[in-house]
CHARMM-style PDB file with segment names, atoms N, HN, CA, C and O in Angstrom:
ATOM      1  N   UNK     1       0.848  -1.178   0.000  1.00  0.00      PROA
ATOM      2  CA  UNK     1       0.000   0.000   0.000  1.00  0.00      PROA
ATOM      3  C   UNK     1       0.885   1.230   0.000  1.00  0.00      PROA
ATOM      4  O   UNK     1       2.035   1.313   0.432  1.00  0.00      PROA
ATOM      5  N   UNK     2       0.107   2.213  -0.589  1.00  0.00      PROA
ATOM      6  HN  UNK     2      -0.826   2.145  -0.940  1.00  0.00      PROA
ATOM      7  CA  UNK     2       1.078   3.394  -0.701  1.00  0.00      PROA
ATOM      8  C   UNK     2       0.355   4.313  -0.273  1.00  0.00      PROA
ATOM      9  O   UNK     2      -0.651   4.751  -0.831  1.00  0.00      PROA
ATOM     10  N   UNK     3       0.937   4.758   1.007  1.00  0.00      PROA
ATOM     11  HN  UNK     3       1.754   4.402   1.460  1.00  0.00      PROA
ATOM     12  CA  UNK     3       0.244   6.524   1.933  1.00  0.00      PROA
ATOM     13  C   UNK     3       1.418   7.128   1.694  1.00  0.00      PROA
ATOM     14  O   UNK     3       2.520   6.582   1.652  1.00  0.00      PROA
ATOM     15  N   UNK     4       1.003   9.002   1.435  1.00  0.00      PROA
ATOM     16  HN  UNK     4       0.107   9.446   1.469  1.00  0.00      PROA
ATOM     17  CA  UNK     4       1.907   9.633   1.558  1.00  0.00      PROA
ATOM     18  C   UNK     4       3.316   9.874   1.532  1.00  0.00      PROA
ATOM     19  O   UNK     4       4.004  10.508   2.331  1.00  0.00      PROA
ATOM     20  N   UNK     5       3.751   9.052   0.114  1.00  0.00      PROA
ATOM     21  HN  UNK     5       3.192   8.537  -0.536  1.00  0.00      PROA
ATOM     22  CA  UNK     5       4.704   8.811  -0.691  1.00  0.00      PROA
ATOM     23  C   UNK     5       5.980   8.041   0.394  1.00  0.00      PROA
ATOM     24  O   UNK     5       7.170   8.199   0.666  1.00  0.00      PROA
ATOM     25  N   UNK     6       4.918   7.210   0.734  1.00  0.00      PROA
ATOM     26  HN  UNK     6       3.951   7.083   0.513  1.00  0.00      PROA
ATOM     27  CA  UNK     6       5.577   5.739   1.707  1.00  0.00      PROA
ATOM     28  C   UNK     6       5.065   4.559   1.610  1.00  0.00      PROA
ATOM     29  O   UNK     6       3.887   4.409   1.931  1.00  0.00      PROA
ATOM     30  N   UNK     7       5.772   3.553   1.186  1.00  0.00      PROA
ATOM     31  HN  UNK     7       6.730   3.675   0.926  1.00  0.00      PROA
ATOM     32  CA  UNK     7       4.944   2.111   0.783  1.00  0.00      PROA
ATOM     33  C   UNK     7       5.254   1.641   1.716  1.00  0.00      PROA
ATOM     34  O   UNK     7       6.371   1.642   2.232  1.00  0.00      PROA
ATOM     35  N   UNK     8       3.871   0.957   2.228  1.00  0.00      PROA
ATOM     36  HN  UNK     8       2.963   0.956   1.809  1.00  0.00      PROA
ATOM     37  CA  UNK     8       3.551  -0.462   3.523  1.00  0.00      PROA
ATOM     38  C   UNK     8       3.490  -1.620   2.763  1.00  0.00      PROA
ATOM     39  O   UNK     8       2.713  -1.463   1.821  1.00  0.00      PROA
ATOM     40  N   UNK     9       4.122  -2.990   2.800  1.00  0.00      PROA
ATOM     41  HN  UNK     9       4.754  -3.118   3.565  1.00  0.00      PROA
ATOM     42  CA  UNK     9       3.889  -3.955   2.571  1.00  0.00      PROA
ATOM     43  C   UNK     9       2.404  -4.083   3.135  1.00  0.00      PROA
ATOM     44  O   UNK     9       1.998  -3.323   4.014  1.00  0.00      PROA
ATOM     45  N   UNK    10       1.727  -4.946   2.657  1.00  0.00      PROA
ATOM     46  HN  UNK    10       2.057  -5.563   1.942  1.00  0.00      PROA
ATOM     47  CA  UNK    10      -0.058  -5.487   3.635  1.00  0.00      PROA
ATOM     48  C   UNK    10       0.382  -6.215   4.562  1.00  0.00      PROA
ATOM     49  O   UNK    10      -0.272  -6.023   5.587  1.00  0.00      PROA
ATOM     50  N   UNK    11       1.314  -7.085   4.709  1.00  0.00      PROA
ATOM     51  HN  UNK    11       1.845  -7.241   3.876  1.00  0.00      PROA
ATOM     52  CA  UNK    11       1.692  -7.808   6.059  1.00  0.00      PROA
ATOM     53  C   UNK    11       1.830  -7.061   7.061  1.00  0.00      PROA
ATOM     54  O   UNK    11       1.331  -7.228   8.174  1.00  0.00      PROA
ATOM     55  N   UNK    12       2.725  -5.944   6.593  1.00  0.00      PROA
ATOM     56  HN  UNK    12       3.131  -5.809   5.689  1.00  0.00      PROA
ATOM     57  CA  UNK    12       2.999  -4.719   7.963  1.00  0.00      PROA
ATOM     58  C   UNK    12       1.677  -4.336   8.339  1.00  0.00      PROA
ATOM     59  O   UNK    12       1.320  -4.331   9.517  1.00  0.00      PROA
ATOM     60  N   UNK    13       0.986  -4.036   7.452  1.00  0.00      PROA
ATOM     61  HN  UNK    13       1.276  -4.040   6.495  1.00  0.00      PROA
ATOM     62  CA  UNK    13      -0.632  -3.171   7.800  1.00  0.00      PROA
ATOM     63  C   UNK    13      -1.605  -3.946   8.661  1.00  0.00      PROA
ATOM     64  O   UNK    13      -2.374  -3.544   9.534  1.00  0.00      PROA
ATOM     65  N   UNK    14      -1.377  -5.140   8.199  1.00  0.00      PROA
ATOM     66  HN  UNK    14      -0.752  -5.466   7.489  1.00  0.00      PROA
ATOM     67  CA  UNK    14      -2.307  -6.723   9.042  1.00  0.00      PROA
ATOM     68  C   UNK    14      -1.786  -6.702  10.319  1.00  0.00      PROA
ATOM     69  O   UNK    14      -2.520  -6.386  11.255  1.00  0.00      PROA
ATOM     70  N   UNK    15      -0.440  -7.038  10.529  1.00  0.00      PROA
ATOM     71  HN  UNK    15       0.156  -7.295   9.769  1.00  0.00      PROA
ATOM     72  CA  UNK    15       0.243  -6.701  11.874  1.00  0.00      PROA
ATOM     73  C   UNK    15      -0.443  -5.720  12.989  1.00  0.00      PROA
ATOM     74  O   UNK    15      -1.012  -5.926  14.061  1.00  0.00      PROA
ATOM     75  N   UNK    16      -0.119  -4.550  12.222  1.00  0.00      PROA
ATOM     76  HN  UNK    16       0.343  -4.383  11.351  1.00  0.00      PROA
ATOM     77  CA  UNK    16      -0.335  -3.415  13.082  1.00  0.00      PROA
ATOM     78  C   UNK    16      -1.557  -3.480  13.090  1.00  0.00      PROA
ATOM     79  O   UNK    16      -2.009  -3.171  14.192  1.00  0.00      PROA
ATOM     80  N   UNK    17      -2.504  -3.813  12.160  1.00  0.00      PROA
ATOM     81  HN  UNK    17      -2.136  -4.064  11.265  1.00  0.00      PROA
ATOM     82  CA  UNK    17      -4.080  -4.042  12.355  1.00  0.00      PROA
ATOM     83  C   UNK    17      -4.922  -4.192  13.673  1.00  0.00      PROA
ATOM     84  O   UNK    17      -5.519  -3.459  14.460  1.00  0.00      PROA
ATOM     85  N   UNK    18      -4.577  -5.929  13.446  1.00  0.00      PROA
ATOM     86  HN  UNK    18      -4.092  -6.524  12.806  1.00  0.00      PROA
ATOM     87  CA  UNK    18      -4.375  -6.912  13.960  1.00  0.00      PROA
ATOM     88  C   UNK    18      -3.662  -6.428  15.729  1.00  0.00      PROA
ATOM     89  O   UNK    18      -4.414  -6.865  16.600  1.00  0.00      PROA
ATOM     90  N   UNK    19      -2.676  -5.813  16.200  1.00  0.00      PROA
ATOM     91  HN  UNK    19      -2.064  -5.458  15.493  1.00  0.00      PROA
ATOM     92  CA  UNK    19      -1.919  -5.705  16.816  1.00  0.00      PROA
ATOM     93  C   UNK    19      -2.025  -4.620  17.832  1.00  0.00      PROA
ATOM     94  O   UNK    19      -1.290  -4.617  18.820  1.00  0.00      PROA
ATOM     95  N   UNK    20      -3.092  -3.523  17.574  1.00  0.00      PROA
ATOM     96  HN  UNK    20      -3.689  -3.526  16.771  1.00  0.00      PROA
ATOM     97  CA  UNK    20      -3.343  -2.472  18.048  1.00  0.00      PROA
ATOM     98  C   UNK    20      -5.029  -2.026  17.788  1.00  0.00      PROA
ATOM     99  O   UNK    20      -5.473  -1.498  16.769  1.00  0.00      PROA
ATOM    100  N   UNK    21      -5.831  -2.423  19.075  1.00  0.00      PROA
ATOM    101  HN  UNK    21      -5.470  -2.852  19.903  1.00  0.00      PROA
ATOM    102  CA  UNK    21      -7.213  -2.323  18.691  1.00  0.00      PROA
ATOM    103  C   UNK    21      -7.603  -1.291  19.868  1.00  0.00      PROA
ATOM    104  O   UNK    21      -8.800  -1.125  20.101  1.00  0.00      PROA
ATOM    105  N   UNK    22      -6.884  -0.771  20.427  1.00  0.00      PROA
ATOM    106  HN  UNK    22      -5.911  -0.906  20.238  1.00  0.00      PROA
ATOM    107  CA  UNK    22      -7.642  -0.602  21.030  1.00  0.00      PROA
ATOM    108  C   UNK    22      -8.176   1.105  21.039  1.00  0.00      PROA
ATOM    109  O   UNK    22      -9.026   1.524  21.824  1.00  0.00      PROA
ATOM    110  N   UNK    23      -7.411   2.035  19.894  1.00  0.00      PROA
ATOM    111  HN  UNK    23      -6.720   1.695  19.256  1.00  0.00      PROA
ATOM    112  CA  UNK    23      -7.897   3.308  19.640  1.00  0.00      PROA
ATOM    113  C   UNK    23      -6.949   3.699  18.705  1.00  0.00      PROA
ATOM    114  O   UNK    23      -5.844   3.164  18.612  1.00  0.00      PROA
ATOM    115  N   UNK    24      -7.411   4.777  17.883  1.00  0.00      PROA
ATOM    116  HN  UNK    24      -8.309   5.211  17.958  1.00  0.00      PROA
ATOM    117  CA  UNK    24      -7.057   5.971  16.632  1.00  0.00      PROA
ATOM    118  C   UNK    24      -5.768   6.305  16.797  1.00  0.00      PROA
ATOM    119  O   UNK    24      -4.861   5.943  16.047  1.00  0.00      PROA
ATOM    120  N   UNK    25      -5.647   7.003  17.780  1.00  0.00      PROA
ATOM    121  HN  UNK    25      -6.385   7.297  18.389  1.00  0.00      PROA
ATOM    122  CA  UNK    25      -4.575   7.376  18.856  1.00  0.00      PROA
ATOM    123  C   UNK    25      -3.408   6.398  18.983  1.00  0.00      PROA
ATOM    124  O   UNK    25      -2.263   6.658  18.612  1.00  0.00      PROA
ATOM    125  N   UNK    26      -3.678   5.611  19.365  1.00  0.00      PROA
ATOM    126  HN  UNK    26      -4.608   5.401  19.666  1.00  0.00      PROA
ATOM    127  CA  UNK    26      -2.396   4.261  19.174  1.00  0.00      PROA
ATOM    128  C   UNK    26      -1.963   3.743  18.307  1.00  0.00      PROA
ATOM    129  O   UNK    26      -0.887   3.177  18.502  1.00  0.00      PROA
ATOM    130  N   UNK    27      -2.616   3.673  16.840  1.00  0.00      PROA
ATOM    131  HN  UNK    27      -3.490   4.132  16.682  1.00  0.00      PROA
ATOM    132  CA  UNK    27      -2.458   3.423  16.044  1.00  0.00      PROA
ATOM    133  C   UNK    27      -1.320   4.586  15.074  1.00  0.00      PROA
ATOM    134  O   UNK    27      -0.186   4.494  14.603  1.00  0.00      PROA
ATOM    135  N   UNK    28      -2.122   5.381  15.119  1.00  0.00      PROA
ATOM    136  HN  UNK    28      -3.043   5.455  15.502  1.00  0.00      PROA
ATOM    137  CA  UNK    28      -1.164   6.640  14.909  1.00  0.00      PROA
ATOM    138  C   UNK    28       0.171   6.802  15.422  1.00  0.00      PROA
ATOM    139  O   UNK    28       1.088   7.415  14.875  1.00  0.00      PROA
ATOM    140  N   UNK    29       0.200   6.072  16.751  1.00  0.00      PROA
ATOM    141  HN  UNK    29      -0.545   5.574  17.196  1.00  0.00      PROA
ATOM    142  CA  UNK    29       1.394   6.491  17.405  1.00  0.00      PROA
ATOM    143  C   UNK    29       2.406   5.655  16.702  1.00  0.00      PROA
ATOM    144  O   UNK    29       3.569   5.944  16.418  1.00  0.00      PROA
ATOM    145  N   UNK    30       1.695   4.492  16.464  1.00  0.00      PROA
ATOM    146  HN  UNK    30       0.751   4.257  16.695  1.00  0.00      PROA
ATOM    147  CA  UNK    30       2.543   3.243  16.552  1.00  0.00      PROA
ATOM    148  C   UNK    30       3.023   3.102  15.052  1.00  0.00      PROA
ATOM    149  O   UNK    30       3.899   2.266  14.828  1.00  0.00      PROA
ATOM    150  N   UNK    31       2.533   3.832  14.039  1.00  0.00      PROA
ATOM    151  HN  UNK    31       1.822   4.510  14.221  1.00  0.00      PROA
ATOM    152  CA  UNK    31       2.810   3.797  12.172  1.00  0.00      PROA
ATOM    153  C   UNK    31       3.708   5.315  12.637  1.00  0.00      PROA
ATOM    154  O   UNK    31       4.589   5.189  11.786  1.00  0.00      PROA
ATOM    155  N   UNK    32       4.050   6.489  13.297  1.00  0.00      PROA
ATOM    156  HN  UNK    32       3.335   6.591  13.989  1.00  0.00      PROA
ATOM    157  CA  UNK    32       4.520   7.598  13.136  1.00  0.00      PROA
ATOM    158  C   UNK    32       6.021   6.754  13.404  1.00  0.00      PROA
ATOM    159  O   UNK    32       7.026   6.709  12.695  1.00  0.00      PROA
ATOM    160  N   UNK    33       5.620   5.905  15.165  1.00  0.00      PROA
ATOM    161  HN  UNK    33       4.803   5.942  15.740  1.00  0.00      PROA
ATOM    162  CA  UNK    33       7.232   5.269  15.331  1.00  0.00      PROA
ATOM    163  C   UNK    33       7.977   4.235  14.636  1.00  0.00      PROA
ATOM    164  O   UNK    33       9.155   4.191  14.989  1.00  0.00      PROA
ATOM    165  N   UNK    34       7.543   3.152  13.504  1.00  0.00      PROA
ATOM    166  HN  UNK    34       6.585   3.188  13.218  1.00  0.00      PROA
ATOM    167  CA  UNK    34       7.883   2.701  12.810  1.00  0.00      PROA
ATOM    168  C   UNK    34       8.503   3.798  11.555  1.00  0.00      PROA
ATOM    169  O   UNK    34       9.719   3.760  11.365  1.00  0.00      PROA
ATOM    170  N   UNK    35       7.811   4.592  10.864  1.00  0.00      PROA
ATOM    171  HN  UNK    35       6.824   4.623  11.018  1.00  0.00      PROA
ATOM    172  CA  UNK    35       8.284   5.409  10.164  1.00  0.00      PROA
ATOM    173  C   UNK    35       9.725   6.354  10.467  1.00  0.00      PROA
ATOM    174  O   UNK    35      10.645   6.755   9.755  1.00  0.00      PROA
ATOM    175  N   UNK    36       9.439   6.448  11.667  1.00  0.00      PROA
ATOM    176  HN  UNK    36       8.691   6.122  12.246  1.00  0.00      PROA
ATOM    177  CA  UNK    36      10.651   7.415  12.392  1.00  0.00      PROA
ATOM    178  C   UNK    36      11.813   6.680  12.628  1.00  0.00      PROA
ATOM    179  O   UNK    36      12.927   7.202  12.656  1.00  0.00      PROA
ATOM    180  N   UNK    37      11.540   5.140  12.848  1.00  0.00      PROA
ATOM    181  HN  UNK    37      10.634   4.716  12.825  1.00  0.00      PROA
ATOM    182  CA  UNK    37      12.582   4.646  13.164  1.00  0.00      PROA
ATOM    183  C   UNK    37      13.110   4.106  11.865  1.00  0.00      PROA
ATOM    184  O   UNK    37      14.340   4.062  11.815  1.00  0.00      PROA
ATOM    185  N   UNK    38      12.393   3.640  10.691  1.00  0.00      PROA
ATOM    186  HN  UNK    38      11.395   3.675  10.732  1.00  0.00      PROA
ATOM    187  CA  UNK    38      13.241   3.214   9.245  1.00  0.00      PROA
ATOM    188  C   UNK    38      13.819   4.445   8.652  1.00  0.00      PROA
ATOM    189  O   UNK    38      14.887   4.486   8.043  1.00  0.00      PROA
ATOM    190  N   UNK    39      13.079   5.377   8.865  1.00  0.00      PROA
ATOM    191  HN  UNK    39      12.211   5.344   9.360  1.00  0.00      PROA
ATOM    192  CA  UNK    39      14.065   6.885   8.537  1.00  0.00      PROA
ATOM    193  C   UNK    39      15.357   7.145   8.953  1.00  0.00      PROA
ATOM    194  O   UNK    39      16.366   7.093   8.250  1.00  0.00      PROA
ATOM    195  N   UNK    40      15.277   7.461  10.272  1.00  0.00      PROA
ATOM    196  HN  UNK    40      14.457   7.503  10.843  1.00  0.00      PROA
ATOM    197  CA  UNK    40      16.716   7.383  11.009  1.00  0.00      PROA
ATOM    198  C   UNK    40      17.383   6.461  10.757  1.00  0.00      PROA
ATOM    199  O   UNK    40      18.596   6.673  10.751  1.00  0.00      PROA
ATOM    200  N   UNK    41      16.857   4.939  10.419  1.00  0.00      PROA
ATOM    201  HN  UNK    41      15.872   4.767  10.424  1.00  0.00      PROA
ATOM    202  CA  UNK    41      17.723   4.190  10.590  1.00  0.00      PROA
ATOM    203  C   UNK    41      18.283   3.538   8.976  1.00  0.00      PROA
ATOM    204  O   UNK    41      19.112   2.664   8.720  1.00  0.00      PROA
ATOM    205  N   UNK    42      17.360   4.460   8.018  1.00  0.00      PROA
ATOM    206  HN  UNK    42      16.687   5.170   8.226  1.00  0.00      PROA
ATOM    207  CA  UNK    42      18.052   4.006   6.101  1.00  0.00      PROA
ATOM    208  C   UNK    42      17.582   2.836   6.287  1.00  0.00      PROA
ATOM    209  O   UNK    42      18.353   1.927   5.979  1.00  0.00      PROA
ATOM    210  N   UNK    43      16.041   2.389   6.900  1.00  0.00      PROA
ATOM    211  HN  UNK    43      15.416   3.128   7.150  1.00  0.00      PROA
ATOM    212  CA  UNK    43      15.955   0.681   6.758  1.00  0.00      PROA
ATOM    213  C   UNK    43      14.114   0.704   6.131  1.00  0.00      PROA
ATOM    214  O   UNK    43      13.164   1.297   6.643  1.00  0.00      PROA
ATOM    215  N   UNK    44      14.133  -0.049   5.057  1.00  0.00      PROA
ATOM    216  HN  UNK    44      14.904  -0.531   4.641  1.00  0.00      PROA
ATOM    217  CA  UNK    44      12.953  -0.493   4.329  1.00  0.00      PROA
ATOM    218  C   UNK    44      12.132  -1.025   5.692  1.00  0.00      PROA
ATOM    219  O   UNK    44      12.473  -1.733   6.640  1.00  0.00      PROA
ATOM    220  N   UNK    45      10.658  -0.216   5.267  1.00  0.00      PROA
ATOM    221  HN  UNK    45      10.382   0.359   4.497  1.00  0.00      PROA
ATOM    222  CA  UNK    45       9.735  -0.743   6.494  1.00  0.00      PROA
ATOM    223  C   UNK    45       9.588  -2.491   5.874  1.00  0.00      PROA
ATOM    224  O   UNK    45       9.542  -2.797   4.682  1.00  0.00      PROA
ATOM    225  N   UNK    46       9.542  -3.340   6.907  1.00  0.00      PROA
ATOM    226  HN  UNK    46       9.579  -3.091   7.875  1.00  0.00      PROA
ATOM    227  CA  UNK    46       9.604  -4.424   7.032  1.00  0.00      PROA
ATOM    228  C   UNK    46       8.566  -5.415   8.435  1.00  0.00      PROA
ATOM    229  O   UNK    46       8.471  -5.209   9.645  1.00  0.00      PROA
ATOM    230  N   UNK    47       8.170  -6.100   7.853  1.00  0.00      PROA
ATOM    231  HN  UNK    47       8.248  -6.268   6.871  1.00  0.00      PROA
ATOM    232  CA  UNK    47       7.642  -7.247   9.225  1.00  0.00      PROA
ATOM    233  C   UNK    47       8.326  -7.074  10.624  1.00  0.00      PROA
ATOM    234  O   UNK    47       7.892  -6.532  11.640  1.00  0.00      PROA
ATOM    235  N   UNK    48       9.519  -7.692  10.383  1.00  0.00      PROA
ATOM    236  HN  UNK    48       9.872  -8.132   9.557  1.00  0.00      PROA
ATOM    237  CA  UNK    48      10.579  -7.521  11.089  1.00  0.00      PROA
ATOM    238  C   UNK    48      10.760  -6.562  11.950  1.00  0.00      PROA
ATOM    239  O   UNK    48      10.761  -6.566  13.181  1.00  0.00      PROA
ATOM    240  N   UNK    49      10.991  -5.313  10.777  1.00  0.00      PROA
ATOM    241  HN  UNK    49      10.990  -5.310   9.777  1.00  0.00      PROA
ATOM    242  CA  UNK    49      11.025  -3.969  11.835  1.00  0.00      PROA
ATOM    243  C   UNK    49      10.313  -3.699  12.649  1.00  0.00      PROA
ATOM    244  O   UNK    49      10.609  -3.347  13.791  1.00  0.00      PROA
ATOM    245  N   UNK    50       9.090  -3.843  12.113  1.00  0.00      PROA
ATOM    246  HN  UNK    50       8.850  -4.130  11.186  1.00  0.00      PROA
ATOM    247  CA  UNK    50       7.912  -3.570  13.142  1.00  0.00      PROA
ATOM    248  C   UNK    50       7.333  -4.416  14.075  1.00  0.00      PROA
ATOM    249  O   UNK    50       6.162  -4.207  14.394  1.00  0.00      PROA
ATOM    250  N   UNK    51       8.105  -5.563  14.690  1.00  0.00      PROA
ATOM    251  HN  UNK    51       9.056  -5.732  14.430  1.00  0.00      PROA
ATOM    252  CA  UNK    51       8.068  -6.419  15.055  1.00  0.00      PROA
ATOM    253  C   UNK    51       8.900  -6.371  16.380  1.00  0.00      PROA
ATOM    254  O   UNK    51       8.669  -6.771  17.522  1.00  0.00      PROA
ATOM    255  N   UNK    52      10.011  -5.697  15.762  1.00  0.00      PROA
ATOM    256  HN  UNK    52      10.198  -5.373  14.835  1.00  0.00      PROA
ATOM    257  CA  UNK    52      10.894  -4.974  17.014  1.00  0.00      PROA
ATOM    258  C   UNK    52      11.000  -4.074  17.732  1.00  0.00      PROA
ATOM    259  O   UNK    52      11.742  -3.789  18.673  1.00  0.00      PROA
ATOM    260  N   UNK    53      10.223  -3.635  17.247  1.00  0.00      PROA
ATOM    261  HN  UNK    53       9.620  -3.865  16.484  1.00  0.00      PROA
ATOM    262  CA  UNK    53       9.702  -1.888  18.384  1.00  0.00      PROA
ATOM    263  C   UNK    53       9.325  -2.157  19.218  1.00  0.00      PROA
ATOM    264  OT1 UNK    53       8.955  -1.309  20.030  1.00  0.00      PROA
TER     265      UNK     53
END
């Protein structure tokens, strides 16, 4: 999937889906800190990555 000239694999999106129910707010938090952290870190968002946060 492609938001805001950033591609999510659908596995990542199912994950975090899947992984965070319980408000808007958390969800948000939790796609800003994945993003922030493949930025800083020059690393393709991945399963993995987001797996390790």
């Amino acid at each position: 999937m492609y938001l805001d000239g950033l591609e999510l694999p659908t596995e990542v999106i199912e994950y975090i889906a899947y992984s965070i129910t319980n408000n808007i707010r958390e969800l948000e938090g939790a796609l800003i800190s994945i993003i922030a952290q493949a930025s800083l870190n020059k690393k393709a968002i991945t399963l993995d990555l987001v797996k390790s946060d």
